[in-house]
N, C-alpha and C positions, 0 to 999 in steps of 0.2 A: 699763373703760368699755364701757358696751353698744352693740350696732349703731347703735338709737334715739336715744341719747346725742350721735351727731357730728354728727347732723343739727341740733343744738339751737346758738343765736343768741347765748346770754346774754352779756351785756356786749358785745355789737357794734355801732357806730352805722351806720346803713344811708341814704345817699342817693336816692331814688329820681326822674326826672324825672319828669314827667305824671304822677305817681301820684293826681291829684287823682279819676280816674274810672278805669271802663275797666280796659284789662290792669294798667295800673300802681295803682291801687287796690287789686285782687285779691293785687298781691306785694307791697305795702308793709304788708298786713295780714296775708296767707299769714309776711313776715318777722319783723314783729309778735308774731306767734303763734306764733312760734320765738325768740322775748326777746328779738331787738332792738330798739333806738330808733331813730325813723325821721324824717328831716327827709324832704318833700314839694315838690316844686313842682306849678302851675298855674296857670291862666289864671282861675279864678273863687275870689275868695273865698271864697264861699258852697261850694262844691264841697273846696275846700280843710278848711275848719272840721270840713265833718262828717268827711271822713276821718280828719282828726286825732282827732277825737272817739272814733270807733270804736276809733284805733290806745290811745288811753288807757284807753279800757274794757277792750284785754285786758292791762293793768296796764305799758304801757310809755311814754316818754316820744315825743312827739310835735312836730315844729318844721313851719310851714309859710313857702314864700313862694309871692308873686304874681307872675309872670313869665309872657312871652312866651317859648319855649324856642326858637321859633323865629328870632329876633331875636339875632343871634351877641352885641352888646355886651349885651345886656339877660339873655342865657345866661351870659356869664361873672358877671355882676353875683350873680346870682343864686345861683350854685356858690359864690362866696365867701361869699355872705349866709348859706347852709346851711352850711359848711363853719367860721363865727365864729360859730352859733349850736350849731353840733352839738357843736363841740370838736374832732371829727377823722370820719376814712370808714375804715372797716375794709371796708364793701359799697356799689359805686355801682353802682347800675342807669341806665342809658341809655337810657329807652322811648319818649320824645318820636317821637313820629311822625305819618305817615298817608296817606292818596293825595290827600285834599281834594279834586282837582280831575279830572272826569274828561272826559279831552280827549287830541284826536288827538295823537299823535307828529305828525303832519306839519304842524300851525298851533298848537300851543304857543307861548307868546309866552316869549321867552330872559327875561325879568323874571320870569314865574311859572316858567320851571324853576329859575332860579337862588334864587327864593325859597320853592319846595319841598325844592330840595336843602340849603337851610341847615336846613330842618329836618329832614330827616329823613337826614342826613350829615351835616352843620357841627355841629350840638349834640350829636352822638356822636362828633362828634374831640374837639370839647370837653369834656366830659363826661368821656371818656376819658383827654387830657389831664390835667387838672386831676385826678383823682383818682389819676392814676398817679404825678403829682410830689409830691402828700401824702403817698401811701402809700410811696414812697420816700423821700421824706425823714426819714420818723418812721421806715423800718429793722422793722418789722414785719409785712411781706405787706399781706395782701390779695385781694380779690376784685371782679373789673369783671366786667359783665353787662351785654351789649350785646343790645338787641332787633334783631333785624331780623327776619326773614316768609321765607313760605313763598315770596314772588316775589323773594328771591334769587336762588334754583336754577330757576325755571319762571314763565313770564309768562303774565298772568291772561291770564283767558279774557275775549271779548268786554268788554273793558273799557279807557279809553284811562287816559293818566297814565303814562308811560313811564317819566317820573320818579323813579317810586318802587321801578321795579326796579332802575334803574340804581344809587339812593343806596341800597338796601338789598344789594345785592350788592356795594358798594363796604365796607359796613359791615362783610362778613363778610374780607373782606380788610384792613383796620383791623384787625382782631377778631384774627386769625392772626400779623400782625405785632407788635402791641403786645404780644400773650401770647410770643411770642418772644424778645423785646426786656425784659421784665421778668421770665422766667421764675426766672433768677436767684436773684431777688430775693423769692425765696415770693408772687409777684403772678401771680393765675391771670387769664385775659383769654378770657371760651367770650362765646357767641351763645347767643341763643334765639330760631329760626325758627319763630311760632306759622302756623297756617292759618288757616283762616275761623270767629273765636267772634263770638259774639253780643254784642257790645258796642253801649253806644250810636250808637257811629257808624256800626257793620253794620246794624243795625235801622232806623238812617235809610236807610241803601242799600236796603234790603228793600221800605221801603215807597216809595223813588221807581224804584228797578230791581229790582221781585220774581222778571223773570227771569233776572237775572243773578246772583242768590242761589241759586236753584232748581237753575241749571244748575253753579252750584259743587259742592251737595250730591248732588247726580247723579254724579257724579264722586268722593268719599269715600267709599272701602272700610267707612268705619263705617256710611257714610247719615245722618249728623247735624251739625251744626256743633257748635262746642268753646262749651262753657260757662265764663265766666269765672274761675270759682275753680278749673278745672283745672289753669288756669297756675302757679298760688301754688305749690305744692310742687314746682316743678321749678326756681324761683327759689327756692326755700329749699335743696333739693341744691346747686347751686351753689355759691351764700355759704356753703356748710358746710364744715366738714372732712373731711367724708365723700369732697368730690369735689377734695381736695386736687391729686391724682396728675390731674386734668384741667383742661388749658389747651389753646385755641386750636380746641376744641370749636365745631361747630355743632349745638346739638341739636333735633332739628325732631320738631313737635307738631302734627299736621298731618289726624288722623284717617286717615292712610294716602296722602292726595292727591296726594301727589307720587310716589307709590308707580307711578303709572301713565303 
């Protein structure tokens, strides 16, 4: 087998959350394009459809559902619905996320922290969960892929929503223990800490806080923010067997920015 070879997907079912746009779009087609079939969740039909669409154009089977990921009963609902349409998860990505809201640490209302951290924490215990009781149960490994962000390790700049450091740092601590705890069992469990790409929901940041954008990329060694299909091959290492010998990994993607 060649280097190129272990990197390749075929015959793998791949879960992915949020993949309907955004980061998770990027690796559910970057997984796609390494021959796995890929079930999808999201919040838009319409966003959903086309990605499947895409994932079938580069010749692989596609499943979507419509869920709130954030919404822990409407999250598990949803992982089973994937999980009796797909047949089984050899690769679950965890991407559900985001800051949504940006507001002070010190008048947060305890209802929107508590229902930012279902998303962007609760749906990657879940997530996490559930694909780690499949994949042991069926006795054949596996690979979990936890998103969490660059504000894990470092809290944004001039920006509120505390939230999101907290449940993203908690997620790399998930991330370390579940890869632990299932190592065993051929079940790899890494992170992936992206920094600041260009997705839709940065672009709307852009255009209501362009200095808060500005002053990110001010600060990245490269001097650019990350383009969305950067991502996709560093979630396909993962899911591969190339990166068998890595568990509990955080690997961060960041143009350099935490470098400083």
């Amino acid at each position: 087998m060649g280097v190129l070879d272990r990197f390749r997907l075929d015959g793998k079912v791949a879960i992915v959350t949020g993949g309907s746009r955004g980061l998770g779009r990027e690796m559910a087609l970057a997984l796609a394009d390494a021959g796995a079939d890929v079930a999808i969740t999201g919040r838009s039909d319409s966003d959903l459809a086309a990605t499947a669409t895409q994932i079938r154009g580069l010749g692989r089977q596609a499943w979507t559902v419509v869920a709130d990921m954030g919404v822990p009963a409407a999250c598990e609902a949803a992982l089973a619905q994937a999980l009796a349409a797909a047949g089984r998860v050899d690769i679950m990505v965890n991407n559900v996320g985001g800051r949504r809201e940006n507001v002070p640490l010190d008048s947060q209302p305890l209802e929107s922290w508590q229902r930012l951290m279902d998303l962007n924490l609760t749906s990657c215990f879940l997530g996490t969960r559930f694909a780690g009781a499949a994949m042991l149960a069926r006795g054949q490994g596996g690979r979990i892929i936890n998103v969490a962000s660059m504000n894990a390790m470092v809290a944004g700049r001039g920006i509120g929503g505390r939230h999101y450091e907290t449940a993203k740092a908690a997620v790399l601590q998930l991330t370390r223990a579940a890869a632990a705890d299932w190592a065993p069992h051929g079940i790899t469990v890494n992170a992936i800490c992206p920094g600041l790409f260009m997705t839709e929901a940065n672009r709307k940041w852009q255009q209501t806080k362009p200095e808060l954008i500005d002053a990110i990329v001010a600060n990245i060694p490269m001097g650019r923010t990350g383009q969305p299909d950067e991502l996709g091959p560093l979630a396909v290492y993962l899911a591969s067997s190339a990166a068998a010998y890595v568990t509990g990994a955080a690997l961060v993607i960041d143009g350099g920015y935490t470098l400083w």
